[in-house]
ROKE-265491 format. One record per residue (C-alpha): residue number from 1; residue in one letter; x, y, z. Coordinates in steps of 0.05 Angstrom, whole numbers. Example, Ala and Ser with C-alpha at 12.3 -4.5 7.8 and 13.67 -1.06 7.14 Angstrom:
// ROKE-265491
NODE pos code      x      y      z
NODE   1    A    246    -90    156
NODE   2    S    273    -21    143
***
This chain:
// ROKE-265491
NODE pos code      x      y      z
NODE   1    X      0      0      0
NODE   2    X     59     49     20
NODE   3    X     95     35    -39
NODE   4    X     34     26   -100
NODE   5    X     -2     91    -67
NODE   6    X    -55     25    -67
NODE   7    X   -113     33    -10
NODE   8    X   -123    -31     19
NODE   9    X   -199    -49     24
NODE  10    X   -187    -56    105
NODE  11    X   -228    -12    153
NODE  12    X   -171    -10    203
NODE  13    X   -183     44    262
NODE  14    X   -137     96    275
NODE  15    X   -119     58    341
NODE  16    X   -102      6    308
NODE  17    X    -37     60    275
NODE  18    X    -32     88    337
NODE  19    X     -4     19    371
NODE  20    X     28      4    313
NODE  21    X     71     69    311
NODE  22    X     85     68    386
NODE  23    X     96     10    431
NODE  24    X     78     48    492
NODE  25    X     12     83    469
NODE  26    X    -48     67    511
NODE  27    X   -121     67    485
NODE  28    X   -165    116    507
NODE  29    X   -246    108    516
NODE  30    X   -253    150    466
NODE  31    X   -213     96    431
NODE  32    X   -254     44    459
NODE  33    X   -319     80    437
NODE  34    X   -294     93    367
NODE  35    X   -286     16    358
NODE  36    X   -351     -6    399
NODE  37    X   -410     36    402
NODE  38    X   -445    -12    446
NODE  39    X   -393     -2    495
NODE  40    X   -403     74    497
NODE  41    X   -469     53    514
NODE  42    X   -448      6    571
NODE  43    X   -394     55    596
NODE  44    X   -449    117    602
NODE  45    X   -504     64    633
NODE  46    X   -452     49    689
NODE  47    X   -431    126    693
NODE  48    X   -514    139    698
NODE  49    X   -515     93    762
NODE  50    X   -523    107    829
NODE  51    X   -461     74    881
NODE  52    X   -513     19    900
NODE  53    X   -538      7    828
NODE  54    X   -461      1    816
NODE  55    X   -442    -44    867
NODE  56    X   -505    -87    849
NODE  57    X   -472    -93    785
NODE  58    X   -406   -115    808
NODE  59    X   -432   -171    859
NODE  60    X   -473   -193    789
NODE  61    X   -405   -201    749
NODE  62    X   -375   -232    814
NODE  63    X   -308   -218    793
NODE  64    X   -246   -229    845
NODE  65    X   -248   -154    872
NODE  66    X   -293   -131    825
NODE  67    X   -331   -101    890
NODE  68    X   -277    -56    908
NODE  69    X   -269    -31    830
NODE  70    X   -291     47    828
NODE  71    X   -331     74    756
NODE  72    X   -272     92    724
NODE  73    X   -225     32    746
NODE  74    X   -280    -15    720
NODE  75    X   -279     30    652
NODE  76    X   -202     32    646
NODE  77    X   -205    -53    655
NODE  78    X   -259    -62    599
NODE  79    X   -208    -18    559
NODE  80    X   -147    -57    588
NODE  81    X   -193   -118    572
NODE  82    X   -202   -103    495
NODE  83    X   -130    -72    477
NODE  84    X    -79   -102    523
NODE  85    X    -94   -169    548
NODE  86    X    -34   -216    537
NODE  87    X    -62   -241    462
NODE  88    X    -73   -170    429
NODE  89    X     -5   -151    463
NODE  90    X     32   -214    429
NODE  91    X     -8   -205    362
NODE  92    X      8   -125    352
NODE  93    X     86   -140    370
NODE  94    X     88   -196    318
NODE  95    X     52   -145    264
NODE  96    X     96   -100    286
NODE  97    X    153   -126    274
NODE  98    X    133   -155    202
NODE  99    X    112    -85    186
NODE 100    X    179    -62    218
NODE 101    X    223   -106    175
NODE 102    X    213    -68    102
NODE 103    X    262    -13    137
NODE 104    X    210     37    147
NODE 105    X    244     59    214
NODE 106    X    304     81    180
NODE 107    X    261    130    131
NODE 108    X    252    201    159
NODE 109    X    193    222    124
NODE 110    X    159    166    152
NODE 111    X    179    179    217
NODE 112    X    147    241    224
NODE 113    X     75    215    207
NODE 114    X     18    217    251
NODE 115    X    -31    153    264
NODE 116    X    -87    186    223
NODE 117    X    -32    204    167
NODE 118    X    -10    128    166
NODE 119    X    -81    109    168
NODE 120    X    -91    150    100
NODE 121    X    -45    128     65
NODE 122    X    -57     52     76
NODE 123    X   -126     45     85
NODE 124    X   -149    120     51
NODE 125    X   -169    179     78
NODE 126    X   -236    187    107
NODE 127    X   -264    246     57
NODE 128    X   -231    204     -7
NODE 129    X   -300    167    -27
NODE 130    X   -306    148   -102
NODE 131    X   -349    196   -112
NODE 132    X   -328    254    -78
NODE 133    X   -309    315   -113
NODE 134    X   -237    348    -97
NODE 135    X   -202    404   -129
NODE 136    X   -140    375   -161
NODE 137    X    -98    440   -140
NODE 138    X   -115    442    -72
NODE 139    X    -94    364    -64
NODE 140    X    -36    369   -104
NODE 141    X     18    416   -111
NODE 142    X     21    437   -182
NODE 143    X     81    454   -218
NODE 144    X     68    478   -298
NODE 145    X    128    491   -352
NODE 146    X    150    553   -350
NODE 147    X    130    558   -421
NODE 148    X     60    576   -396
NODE 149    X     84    637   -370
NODE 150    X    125    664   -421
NODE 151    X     70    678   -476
NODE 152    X      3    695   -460
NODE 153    X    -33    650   -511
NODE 154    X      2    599   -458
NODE 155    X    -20    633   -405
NODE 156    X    -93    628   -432
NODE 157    X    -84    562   -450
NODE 158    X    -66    536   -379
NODE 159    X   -121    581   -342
NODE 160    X   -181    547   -392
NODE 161    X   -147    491   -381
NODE 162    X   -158    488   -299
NODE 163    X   -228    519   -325
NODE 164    X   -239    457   -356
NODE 165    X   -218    407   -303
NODE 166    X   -246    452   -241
NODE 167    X   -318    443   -269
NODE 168    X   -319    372   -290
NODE 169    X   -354    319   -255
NODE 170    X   -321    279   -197
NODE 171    X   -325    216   -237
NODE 172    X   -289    256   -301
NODE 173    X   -238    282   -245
NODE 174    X   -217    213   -226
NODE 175    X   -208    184   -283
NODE 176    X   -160    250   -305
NODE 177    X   -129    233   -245
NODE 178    X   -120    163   -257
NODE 179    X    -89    191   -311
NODE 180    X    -34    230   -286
NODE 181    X    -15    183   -231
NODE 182    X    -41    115   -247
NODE 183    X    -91    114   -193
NODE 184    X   -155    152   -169
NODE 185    X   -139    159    -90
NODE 186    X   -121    238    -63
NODE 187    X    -49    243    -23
NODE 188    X    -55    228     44
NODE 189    X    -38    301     63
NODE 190    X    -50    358     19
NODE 191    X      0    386    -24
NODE 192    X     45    334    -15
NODE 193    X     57    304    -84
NODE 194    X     73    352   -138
NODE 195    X     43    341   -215
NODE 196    X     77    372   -268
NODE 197    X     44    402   -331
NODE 198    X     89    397   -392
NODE 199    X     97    420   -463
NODE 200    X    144    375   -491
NODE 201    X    139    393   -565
NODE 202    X    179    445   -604
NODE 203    X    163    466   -667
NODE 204    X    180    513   -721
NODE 205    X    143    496   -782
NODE 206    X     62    505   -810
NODE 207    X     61    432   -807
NODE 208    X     80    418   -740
NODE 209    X     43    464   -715
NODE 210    X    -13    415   -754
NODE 211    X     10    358   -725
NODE 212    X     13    385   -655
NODE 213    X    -58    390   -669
NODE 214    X    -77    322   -688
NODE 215    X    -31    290   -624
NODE 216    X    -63    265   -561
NODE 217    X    -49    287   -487
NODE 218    X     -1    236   -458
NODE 219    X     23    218   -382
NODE 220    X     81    190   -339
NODE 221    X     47    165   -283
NODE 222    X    118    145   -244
NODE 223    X    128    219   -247
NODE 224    X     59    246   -240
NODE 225    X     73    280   -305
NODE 226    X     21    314   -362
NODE 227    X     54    330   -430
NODE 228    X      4    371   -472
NODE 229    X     10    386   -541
NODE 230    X     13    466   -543
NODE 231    X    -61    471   -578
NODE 232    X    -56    544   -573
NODE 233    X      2    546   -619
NODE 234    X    -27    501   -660
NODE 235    X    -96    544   -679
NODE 236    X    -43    606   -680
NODE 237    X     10    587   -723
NODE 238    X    -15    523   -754
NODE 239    X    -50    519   -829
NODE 240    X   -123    539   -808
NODE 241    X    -91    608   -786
NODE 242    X    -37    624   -841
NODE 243    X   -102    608   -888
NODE 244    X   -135    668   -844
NODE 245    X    -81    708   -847
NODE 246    X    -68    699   -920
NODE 247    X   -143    714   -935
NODE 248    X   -136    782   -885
NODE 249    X    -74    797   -928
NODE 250    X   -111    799   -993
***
């Protein structure tokens, strides 16, 4: 998944990162409830209770000193109870170490990623549905030839361009985006992969200019590249506008 930018179909909680990342990290109840919703229900039942509707409960469970357990001590063992009993412990040290073993300690990007940012990028973010629409320069950080900016028919060129692609379905979107990069998923944070907007093609001549016309857009999706035929050029210098021009001329 960290490698092929590939979402894995898993709906693994943030906790589950959170151990993963650090050894020492202890659930929470909000943890507990994120994972459970019928225990956020139990846990606010026994918070509702009175000390003898409480203690009631205990004798019921008739646990070895359940009886002298407070609220919150019987809430922290339920925890304790789901996250760190003696099988969970052994089974997240042996996926941590097989995780571990790729050498993703010794990378320092990687290092500096949250649990939720881990979470994103192997199991998708949250707000990155199919369907949902994005804005593919606020996700990515774009980076266009400088070619754009030296002519203004470029210039034009690039801003109907984004016109274009700003106002297209999400479903259109994806598949542009799929693409660029070879897949549909947004970056786990914002802004930070780069795609780069190219124009590759130099030309000199009527009829390149016509055959910059006739060419297709084309990708590198290991570099998250777009090459695009300079179409501007093309209706400017190519054969439909010396014909123009000739015609203006007589």
């Amino acid at each position: 998944a960290i490698a092929n930018g590939v979402a894995l179909p898993l709906p693994l909680p943030v906790t589950f990162f959170s151990l993963l990342l650090d050894e020492s990290y202890r659930p929470t109840e909000a943890d507990m409830v994120g994972l459970d919703e019928s225990m956020g229900v139990a846990i606010a039942r026994v918070r509702a209770m009175t000390p003898a509707e409480f203690q009631q409960m205990l004798e019921v469970e008739d646990e070895e000193g359940a009886v002298l357990l407070t609220k919150e001590q019987w809430i922290e063992q339920r925890i304790a109870e789901s996250f760190l009993s003696e099988h969970s412990l052994n089974f997240f040290r042996a996926f941590r170490e097989g995780f571990y073993s790729t050498g993703l300690r010794s990378a320092r990007t990687f290092n500096t990623l949250t649990a939720a940012e881990l979470q994103a990028i192997i199991v998708g973010r949250a707000d990155d549905g199919v369907s949902t629409d994005f804005d593919l320069r606020a996700e990515f950080r774009v980076v266009a030839d400088p070619e754009f900016r030296e002519f203004p028919h470029n210039a034009l060129f690039l801003e109907l361009l984004w016109t274009v692609v700003d106002t297209r379905l999400a479903s259109l979107k994806r598949e542009l985006l799929k693409f660029i990069t070879g897949r549909t998923r947004l970056p786990a944070r914002k802004g930070d992969e780069v795609i780069r907007v190219e124009l590759p093609y130099t030309t000199m001549t009527v009829s390149e200019f016509d055959q910059i016309a006739e060419r297709l857009p084309q990708s590198h999706t290991c570099e998250n590249m777009l090459e695009l035929p300079n179409y501007a050029e093309a209706l400017l210098f190519g054969t439909a506008s010396a014909f123009f021009r000739r015609r203006r001329a007589e």
